[in-house]
VMD Tcl script that builds the backbone (N, CA, C; Angstrom):
set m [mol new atoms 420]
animate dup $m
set s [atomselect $m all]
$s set {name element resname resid chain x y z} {
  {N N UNK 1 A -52.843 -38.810 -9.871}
  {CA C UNK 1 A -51.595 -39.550 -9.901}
  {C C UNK 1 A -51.156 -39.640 -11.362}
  {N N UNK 2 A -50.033 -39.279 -11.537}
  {CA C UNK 2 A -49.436 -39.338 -12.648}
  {C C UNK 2 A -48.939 -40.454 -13.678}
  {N N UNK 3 A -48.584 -40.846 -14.445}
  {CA C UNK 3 A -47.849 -42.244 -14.807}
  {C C UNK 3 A -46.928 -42.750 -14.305}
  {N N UNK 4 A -45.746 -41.701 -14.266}
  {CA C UNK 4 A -44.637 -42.500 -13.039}
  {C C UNK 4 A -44.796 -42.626 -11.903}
  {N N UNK 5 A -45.935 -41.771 -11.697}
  {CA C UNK 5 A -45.921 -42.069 -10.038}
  {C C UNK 5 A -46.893 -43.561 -9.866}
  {N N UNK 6 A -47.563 -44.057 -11.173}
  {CA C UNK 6 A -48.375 -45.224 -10.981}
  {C C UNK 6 A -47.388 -46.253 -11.242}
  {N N UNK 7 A -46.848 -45.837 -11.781}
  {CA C UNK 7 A -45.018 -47.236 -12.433}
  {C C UNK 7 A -44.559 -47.240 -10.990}
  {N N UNK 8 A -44.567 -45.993 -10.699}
  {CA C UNK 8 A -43.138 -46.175 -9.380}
  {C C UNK 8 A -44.567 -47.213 -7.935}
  {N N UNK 9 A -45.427 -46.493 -7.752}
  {CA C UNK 9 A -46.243 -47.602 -6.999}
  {C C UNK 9 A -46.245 -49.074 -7.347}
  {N N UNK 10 A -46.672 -49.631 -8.408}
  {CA C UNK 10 A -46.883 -50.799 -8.805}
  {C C UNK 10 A -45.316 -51.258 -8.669}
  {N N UNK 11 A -44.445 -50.771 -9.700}
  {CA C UNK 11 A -43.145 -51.514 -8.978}
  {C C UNK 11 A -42.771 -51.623 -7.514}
  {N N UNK 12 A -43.038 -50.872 -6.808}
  {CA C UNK 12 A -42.689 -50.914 -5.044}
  {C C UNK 12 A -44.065 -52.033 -4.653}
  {N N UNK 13 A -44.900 -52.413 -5.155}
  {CA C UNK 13 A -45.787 -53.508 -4.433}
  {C C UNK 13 A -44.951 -54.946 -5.191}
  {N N UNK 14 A -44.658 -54.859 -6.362}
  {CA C UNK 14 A -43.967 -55.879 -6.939}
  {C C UNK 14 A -43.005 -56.515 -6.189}
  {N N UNK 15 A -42.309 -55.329 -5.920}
  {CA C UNK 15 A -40.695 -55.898 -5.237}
  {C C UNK 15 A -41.164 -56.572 -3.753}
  {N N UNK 16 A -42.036 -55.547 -3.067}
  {CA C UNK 16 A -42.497 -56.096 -1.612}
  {C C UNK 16 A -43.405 -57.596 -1.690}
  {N N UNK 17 A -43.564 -57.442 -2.896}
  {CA C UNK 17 A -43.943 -59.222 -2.773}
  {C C UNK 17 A -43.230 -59.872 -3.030}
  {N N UNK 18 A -42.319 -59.688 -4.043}
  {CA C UNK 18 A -41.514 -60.992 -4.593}
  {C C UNK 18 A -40.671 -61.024 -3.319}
  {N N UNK 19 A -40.221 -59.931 -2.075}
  {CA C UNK 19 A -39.354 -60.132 -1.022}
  {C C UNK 19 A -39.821 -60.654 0.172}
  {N N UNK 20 A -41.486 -60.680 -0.076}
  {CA C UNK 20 A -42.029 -61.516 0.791}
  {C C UNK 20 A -41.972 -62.832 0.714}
  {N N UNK 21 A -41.974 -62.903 -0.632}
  {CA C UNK 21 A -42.203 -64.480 -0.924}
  {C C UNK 21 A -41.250 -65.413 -1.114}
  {N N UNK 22 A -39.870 -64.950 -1.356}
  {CA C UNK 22 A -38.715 -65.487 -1.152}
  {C C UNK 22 A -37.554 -65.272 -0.106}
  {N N UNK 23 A -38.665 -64.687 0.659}
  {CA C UNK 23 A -37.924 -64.625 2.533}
  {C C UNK 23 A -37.025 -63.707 2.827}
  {N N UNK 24 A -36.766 -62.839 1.925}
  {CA C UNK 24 A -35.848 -61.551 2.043}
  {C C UNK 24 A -36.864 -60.496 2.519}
  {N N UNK 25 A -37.533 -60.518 2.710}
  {CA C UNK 25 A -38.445 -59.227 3.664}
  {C C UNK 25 A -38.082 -59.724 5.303}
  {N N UNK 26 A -38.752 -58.770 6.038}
  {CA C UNK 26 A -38.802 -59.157 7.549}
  {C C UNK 26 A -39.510 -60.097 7.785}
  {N N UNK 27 A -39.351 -61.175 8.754}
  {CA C UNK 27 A -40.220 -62.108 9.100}
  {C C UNK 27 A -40.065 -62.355 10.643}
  {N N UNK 28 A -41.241 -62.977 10.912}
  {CA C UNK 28 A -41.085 -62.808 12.564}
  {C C UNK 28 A -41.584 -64.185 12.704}
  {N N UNK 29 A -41.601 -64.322 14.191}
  {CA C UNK 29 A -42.376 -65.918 15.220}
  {C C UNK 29 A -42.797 -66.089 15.740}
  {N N UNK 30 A -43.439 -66.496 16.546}
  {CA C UNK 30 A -44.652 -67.086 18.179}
  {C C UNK 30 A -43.437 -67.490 18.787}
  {N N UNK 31 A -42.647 -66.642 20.103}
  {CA C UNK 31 A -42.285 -67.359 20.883}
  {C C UNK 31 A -42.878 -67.820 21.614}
  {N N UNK 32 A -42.990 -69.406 22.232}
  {CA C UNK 32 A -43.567 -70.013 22.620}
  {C C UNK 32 A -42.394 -70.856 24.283}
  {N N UNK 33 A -43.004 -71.473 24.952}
  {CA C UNK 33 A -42.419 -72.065 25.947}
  {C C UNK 33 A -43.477 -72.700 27.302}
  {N N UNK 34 A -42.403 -72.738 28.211}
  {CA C UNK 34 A -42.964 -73.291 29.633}
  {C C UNK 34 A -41.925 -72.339 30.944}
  {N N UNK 35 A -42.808 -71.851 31.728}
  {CA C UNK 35 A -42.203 -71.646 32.825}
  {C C UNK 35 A -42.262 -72.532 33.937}
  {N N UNK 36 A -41.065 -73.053 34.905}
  {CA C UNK 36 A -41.436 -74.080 35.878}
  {C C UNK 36 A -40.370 -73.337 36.942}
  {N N UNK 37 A -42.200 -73.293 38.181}
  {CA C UNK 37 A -42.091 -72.788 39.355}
  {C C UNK 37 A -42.198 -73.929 40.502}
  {N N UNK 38 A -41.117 -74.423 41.023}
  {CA C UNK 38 A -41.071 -75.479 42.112}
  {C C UNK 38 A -42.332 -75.135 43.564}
  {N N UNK 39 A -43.058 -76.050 43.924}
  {CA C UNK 39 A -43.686 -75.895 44.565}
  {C C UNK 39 A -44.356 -77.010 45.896}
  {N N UNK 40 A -45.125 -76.675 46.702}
  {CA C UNK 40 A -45.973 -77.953 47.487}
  {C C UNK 40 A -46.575 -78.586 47.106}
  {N N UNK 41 A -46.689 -80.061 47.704}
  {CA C UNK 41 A -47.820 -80.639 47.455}
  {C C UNK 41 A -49.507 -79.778 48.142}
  {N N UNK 42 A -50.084 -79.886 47.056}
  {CA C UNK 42 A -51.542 -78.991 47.901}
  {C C UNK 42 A -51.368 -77.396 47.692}
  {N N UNK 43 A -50.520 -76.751 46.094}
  {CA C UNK 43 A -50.525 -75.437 46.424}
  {C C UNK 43 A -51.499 -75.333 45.565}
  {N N UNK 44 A -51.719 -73.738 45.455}
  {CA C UNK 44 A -52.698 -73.422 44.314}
  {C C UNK 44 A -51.437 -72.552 43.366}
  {N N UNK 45 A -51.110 -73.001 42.142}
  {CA C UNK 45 A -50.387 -72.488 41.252}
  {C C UNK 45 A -51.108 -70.914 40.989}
  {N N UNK 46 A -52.338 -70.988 40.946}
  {CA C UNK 46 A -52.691 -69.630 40.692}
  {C C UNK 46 A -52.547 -69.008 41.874}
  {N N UNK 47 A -52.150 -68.943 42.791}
  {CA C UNK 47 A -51.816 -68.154 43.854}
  {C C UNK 47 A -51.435 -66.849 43.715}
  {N N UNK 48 A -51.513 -65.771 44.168}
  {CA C UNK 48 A -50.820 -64.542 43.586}
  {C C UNK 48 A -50.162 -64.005 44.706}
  {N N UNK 49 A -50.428 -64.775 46.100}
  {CA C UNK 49 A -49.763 -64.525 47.190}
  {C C UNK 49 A -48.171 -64.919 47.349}
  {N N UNK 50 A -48.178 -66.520 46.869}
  {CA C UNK 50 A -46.663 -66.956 47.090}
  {C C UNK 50 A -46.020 -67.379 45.858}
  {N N UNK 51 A -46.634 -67.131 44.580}
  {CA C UNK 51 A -46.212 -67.832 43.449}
  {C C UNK 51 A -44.907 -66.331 42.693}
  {N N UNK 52 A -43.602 -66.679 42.407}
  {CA C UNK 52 A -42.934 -65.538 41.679}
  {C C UNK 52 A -43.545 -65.123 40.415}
  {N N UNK 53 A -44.446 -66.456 39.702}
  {CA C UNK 53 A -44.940 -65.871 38.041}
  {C C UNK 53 A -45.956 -66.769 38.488}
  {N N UNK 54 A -47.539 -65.548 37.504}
  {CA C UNK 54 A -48.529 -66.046 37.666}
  {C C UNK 54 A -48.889 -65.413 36.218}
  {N N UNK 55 A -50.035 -66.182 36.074}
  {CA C UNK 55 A -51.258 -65.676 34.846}
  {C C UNK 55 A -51.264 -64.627 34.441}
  {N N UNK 56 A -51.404 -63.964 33.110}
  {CA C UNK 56 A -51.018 -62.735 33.014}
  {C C UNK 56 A -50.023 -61.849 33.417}
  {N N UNK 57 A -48.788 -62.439 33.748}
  {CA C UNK 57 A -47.803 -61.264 33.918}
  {C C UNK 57 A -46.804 -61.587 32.989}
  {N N UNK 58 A -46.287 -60.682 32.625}
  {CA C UNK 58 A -45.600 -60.002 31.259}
  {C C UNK 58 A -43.881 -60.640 30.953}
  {N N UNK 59 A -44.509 -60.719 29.715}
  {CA C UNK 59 A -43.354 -61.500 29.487}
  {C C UNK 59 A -42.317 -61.057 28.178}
  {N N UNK 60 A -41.250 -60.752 28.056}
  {CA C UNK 60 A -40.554 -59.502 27.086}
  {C C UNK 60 A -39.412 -60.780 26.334}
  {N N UNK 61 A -39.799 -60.477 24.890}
  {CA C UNK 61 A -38.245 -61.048 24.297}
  {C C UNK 61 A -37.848 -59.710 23.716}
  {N N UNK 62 A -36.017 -59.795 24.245}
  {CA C UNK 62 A -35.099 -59.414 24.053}
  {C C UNK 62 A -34.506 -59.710 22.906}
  {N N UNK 63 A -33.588 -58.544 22.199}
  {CA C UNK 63 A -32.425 -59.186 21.067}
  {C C UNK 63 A -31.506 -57.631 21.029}
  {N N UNK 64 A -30.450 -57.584 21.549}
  {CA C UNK 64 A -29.136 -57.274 21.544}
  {C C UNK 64 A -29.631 -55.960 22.748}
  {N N UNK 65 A -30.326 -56.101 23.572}
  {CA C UNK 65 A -30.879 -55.298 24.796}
  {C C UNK 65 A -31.997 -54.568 24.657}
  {N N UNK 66 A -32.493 -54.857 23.421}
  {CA C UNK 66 A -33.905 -54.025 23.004}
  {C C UNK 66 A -35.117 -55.129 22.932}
  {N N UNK 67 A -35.785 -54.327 24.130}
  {CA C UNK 67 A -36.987 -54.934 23.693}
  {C C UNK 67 A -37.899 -55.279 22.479}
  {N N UNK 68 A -38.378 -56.433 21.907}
  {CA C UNK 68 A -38.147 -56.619 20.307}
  {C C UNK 68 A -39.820 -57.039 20.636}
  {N N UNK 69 A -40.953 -57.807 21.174}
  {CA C UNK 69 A -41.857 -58.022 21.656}
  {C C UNK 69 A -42.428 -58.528 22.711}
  {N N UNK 70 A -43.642 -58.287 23.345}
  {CA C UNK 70 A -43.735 -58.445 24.949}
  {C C UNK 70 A -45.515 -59.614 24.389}
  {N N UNK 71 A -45.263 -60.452 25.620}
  {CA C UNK 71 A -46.596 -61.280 25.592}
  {C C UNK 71 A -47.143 -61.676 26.999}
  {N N UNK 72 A -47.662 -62.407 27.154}
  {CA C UNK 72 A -48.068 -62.695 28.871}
  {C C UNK 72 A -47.428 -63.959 28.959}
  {N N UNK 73 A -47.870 -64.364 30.374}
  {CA C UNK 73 A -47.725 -65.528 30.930}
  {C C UNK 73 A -49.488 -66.220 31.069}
  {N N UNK 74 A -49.284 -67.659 30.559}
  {CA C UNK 74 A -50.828 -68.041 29.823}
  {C C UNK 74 A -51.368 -69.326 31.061}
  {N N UNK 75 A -51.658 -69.865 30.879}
  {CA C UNK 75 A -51.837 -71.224 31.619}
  {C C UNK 75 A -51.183 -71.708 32.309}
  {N N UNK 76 A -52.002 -72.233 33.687}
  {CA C UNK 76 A -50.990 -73.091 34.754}
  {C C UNK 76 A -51.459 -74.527 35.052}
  {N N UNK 77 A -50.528 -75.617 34.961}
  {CA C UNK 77 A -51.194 -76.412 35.915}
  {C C UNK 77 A -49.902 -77.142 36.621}
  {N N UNK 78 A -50.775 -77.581 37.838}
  {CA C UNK 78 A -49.967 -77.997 38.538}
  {C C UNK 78 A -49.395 -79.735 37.776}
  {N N UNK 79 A -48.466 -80.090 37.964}
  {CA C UNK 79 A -47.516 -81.341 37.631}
  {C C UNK 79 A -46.755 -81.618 38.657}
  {N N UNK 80 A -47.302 -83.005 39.095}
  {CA C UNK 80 A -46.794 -84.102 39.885}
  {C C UNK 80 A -45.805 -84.651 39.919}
  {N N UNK 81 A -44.617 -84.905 39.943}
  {CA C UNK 81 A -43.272 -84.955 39.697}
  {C C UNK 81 A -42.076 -85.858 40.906}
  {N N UNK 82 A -43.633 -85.985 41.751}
  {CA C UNK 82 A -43.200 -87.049 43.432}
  {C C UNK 82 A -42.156 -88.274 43.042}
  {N N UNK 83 A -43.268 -88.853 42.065}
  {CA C UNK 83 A -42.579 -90.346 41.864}
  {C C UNK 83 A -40.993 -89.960 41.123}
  {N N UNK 84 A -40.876 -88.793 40.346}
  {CA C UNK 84 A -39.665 -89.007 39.712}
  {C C UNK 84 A -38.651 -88.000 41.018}
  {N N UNK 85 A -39.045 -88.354 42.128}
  {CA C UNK 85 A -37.981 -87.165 42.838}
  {C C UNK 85 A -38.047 -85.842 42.490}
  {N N UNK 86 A -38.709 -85.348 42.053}
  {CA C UNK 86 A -38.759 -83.926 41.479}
  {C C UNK 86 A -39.777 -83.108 42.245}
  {N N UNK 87 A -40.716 -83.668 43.467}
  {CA C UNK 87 A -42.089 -82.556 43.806}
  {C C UNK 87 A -42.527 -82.380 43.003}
  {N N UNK 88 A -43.521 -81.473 43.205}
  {CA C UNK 88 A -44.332 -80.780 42.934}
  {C C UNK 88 A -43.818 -79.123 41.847}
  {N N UNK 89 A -44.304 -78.891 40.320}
  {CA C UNK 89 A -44.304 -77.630 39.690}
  {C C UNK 89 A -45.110 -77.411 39.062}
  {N N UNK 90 A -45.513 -76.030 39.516}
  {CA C UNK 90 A -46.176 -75.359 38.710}
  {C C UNK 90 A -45.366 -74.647 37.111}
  {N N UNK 91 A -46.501 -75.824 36.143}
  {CA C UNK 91 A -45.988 -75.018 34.989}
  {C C UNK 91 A -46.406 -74.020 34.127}
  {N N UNK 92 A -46.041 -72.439 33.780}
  {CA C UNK 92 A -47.058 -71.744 33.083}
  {C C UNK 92 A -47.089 -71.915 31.069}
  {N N UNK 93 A -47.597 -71.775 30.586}
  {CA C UNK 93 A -47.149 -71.705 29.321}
  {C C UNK 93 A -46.883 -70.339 28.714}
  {N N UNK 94 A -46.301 -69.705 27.909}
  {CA C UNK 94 A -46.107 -68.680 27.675}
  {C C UNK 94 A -45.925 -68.553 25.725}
  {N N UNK 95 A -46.671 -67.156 25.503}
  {CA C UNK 95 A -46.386 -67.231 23.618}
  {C C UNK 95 A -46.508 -65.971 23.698}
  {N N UNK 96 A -45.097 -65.584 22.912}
  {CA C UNK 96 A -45.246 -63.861 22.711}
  {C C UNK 96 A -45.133 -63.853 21.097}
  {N N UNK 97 A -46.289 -63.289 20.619}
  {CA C UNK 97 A -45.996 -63.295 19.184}
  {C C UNK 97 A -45.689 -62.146 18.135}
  {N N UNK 98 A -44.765 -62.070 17.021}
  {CA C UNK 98 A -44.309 -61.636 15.986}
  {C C UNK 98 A -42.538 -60.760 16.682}
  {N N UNK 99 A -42.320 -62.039 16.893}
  {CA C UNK 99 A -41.008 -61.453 17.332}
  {C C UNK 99 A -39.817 -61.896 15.834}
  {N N UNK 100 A -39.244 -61.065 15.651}
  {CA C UNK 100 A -38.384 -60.823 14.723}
  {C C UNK 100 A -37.505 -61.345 14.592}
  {N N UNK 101 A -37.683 -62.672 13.667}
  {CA C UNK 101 A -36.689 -63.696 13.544}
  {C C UNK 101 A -35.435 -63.179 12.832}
  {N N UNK 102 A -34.109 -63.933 12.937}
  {CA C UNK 102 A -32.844 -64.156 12.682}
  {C C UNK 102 A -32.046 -63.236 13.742}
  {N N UNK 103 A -32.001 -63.740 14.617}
  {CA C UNK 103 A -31.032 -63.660 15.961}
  {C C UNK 103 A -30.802 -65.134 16.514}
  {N N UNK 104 A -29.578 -65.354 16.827}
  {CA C UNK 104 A -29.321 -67.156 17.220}
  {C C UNK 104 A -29.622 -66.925 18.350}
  {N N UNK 105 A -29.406 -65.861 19.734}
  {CA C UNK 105 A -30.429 -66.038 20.676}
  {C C UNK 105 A -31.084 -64.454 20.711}
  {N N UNK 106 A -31.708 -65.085 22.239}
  {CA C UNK 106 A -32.718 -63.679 22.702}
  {C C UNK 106 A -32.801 -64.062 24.329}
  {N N UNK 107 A -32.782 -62.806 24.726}
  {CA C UNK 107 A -33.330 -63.087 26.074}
  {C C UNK 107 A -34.436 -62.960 26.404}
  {N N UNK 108 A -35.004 -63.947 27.298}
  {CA C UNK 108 A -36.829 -63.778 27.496}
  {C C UNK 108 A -36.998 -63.464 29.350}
  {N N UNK 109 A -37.414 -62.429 29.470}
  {CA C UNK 109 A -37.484 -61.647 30.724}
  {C C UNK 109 A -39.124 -62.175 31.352}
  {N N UNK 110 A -39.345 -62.421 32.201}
  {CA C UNK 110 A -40.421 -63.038 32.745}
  {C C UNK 110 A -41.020 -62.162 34.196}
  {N N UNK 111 A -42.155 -61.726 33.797}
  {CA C UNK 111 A -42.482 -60.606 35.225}
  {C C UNK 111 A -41.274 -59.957 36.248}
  {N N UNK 112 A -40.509 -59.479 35.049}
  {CA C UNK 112 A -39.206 -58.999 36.192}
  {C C UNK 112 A -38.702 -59.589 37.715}
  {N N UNK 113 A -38.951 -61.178 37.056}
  {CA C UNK 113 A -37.998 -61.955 38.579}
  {C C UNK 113 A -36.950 -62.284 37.951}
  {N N UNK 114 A -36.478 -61.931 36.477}
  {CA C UNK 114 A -35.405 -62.785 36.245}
  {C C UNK 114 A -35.213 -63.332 34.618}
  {N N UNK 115 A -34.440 -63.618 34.622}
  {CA C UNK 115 A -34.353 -63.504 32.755}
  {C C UNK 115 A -33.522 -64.983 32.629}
  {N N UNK 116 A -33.327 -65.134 30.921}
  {CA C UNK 116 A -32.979 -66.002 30.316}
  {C C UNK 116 A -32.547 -65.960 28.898}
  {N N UNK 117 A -31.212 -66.400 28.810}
  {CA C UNK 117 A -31.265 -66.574 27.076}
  {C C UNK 117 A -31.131 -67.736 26.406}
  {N N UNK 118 A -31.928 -67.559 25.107}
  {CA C UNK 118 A -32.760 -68.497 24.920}
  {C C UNK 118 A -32.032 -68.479 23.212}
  {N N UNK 119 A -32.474 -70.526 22.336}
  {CA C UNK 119 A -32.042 -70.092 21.110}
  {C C UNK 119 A -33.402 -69.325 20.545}
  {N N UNK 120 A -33.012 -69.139 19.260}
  {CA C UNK 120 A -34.167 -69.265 18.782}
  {C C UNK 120 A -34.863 -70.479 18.067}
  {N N UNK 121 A -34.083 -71.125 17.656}
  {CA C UNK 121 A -34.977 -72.163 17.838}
  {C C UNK 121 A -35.432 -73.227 18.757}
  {N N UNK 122 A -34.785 -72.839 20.105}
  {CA C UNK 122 A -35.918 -73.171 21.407}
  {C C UNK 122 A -36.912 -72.215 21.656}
  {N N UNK 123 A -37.328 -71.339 21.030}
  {CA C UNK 123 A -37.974 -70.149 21.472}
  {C C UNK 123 A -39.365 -70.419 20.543}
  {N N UNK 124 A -38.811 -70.341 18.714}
  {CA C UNK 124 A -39.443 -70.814 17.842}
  {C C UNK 124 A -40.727 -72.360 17.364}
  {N N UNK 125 A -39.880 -72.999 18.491}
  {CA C UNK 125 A -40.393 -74.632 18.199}
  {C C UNK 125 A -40.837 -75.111 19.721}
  {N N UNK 126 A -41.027 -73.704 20.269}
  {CA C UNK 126 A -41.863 -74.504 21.736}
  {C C UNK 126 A -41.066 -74.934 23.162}
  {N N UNK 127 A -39.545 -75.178 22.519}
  {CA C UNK 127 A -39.023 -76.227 23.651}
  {C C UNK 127 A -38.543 -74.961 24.649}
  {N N UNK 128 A -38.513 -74.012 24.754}
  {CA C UNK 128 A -38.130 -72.927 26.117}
  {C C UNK 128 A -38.179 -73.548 27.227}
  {N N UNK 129 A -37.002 -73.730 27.797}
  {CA C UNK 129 A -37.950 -73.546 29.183}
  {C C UNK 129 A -37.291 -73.145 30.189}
  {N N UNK 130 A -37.792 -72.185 30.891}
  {CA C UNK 130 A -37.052 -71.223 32.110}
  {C C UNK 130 A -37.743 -71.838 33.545}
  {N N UNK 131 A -36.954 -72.237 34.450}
  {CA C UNK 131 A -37.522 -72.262 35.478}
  {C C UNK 131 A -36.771 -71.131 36.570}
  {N N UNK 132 A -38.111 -70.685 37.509}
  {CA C UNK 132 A -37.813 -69.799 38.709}
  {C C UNK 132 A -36.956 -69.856 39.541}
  {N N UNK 133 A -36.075 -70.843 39.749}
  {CA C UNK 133 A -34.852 -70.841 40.747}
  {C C UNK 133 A -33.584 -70.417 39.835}
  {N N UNK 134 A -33.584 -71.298 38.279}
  {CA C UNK 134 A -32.487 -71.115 37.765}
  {C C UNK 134 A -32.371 -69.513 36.732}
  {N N UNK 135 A -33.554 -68.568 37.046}
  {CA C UNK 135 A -33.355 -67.542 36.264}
  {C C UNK 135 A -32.146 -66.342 36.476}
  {N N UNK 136 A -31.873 -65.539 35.928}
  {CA C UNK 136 A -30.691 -64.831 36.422}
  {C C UNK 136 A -31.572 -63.622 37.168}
  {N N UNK 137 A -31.349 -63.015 37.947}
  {CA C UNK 137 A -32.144 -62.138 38.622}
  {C C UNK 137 A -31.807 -61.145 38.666}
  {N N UNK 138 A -31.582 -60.159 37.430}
  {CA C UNK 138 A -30.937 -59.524 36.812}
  {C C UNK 138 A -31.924 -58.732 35.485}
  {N N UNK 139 A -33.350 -58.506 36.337}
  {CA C UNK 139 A -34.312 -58.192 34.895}
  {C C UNK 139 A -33.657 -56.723 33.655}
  {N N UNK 140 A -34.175 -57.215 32.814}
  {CA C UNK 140 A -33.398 -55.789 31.803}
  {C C UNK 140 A -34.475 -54.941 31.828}
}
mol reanalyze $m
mol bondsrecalc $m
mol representation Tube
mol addrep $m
């Protein structure tokens, strides 16, 4: 390696840090959320017979129709919801991570029953939340 070619390296790690470090590089997020699947009293949320989203099935954020990163569907439990008039839902949790921040939304596609768009900072800070009746059923 030559001298300029050691100048021209060291300057290209320089710049990629100082653009890391003052937020002008790419940066990404943990989308994070809840899916809520209306259900019986006495079901088994993990069901794979009657449930539309279960454990492990795939979960895609969107940004301008391109798939941008895919994660699963994580944990279920069932939530009691009698006393407030609401039944019985199964809720899953869901985190797809290093999705590519600065888009104000995204759509988050859920085992191809149905989609949603979402901000990002409901997406970013946890608060998502898609439930199975109100999704559009319309997977991309």
């Amino acid at each position: 390696m030559n001298k300029a070619t050691k100048t021209l390296a060291v300057s290209l790690s320089a710049l990629s840090l100082a653009a890391s470090l003052t937020g002008c590089g790419p940066s990404t997020f943990d989308a994070k959320g809840k899916i809520e699947d209306p259900t019986i009293r006495g079901a088994q949320c993990d069901s794979k017979m009657f449930r539309a989203v279960k454990t492990g099935d795939e979960v895609k954020v969107q940004a301008k129709g391109n798939t941008v990163a895919m994660g699963k569907v994580g944990t279920v439990k069932l939530d009691d919801r009698s006393a407030a008039g609401h039944g019985y839902i199964c809720s899953f949790d869901f985190t797809v991570t290093g999705v590519p921040a600065g888009e104000k939304f995204y759509t988050v596609v859920v085992a191809n029953q149905g989609q949603k768009e979402v901000s990002e900072e409901d997406l970013s800070t946890g608060k998502a939340l898609l439930e199975t009746p109100h999704l559009d059923n319309k997977p991309a």
